[in-house]
Each structure stands twice: as structure tokens, then as C-alpha cells.
C-alpha positions as CSV (number, residue, x, y, z in Angstrom):
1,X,-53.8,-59.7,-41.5
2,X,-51.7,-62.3,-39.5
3,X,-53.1,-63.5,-36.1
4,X,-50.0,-64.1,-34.0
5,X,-50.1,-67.6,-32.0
6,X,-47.5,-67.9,-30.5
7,X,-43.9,-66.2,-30.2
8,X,-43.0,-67.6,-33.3
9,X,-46.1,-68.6,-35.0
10,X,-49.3,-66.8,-36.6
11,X,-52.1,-67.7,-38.9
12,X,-52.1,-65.7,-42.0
13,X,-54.7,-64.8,-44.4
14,X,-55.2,-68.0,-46.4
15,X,-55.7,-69.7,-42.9
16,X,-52.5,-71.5,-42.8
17,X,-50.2,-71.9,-39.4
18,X,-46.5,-69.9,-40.7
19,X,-43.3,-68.4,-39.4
20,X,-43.7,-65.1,-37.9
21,X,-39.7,-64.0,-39.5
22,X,-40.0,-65.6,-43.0
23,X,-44.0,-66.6,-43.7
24,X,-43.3,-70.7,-44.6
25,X,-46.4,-72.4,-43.9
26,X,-46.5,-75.3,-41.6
27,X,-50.3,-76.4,-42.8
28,X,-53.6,-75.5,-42.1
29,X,-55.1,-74.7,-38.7
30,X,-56.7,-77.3,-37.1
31,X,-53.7,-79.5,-37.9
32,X,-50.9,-80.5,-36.2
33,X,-47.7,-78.5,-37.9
34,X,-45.2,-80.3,-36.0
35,X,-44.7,-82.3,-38.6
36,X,-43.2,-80.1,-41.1
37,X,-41.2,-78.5,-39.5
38,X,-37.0,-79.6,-38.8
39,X,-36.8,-81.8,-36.2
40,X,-33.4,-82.3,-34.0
41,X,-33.8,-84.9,-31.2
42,X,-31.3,-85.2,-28.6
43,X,-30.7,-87.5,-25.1
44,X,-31.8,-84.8,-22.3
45,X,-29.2,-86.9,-20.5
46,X,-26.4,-83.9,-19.0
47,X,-27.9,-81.5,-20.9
48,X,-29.3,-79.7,-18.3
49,X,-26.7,-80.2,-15.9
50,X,-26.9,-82.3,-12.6
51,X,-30.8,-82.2,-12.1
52,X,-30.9,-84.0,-15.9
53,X,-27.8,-86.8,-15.1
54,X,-30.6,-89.5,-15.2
55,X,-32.6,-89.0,-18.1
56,X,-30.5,-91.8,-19.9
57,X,-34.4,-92.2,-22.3
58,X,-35.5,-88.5,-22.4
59,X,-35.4,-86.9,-25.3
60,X,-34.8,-83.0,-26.3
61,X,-36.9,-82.5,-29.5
62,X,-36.5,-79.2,-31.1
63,X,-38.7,-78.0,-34.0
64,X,-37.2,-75.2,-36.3
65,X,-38.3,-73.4,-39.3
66,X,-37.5,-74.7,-43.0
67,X,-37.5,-72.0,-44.4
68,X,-35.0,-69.8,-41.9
69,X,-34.4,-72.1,-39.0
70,X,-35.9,-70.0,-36.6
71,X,-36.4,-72.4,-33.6
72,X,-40.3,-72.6,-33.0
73,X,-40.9,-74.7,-30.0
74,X,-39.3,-77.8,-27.8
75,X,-40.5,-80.2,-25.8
76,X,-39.2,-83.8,-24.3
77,X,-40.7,-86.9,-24.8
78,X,-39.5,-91.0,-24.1
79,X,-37.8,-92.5,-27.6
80,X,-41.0,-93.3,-30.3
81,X,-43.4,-91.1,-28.4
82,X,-45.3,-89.6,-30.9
83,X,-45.5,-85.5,-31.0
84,X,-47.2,-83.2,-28.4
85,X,-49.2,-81.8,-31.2
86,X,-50.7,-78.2,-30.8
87,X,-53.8,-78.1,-32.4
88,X,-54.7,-74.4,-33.4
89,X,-58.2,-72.6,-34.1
90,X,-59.6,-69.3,-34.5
């Protein structure tokens, strides 16, 4: 039985953090996952509109699904910042 985590992830039987649409595993829980999934970065500069004009060393990271590029989660972060790693356990 899965164990939904999120809108986009859940924990299946053998343990392991997967897409909720097509079941590729991301890793173990009690990992970070973020790791294997696609990664897109992008300058959060304009992206947003007006309110984002001067966020010339934001980034946009998106993190999608291998296996059916299902976007998963987002989050910004400055250039080189390492991930914001959710760390799941049941």
C-alpha cells in the first residue's frame, strides 16, 4: 500500500520515496530524493513580474519526474546553494 507524501510523492511498499502518476523511485526514505530527480534552474529575475525585477542571483529550481516529467516540487535558492532537501519518515 502507498503512503501518499506529498501531492506528488508517496512511499511504496519496498520503502522507497516514488511518483504518485508513474511509480519511479527517487530513493529510500530518510534520504534526500532531490537528487534524482530532473533539475531545471532558472534566473527568478522577471519571472514573476515586477515584484521579481531584482532578483538578478535567485534562482527557480524545478524538480520533475524521470520517468514522466511530472513536476514534483520548486523552490529558489542563491547560485551553488545546495538543495532544500526534504527528508521523509514514517
Amino acid at each position: 500500500m502507498n503512503v501518499r507524501i506529498s501531492a506528488s510523492l508517496v512511499i511504496n511498499d519496498m520503502g522507497q520515496i516514488a511518483c504518485m502518476d508513474c511509480g519511479h523511485e527517487f530513493g529510500p526514505q530518510g534520504k534526500p530524493w532531490k537528487e534524482a530527480a530532473q533539475i531545471d534552474e532558472a534566473p527568478l529575475k522577471g519571472s514573476g513580474g515586477h515584484p521579481y525585477s531584482n532578483a538578478s542571483n535567485i534562482l527557480l529550481r524545478r524538480f520533475y519526474c524521470p520517468g514522466c516529467a511530472k513536476l514534483i516540487d520548486t523552490e529558489t535558492a542563491l547560485h551553488g546553494d545546495p538543495f532544500l532537501n526534504d527528508i521523509v519518515k514514517l
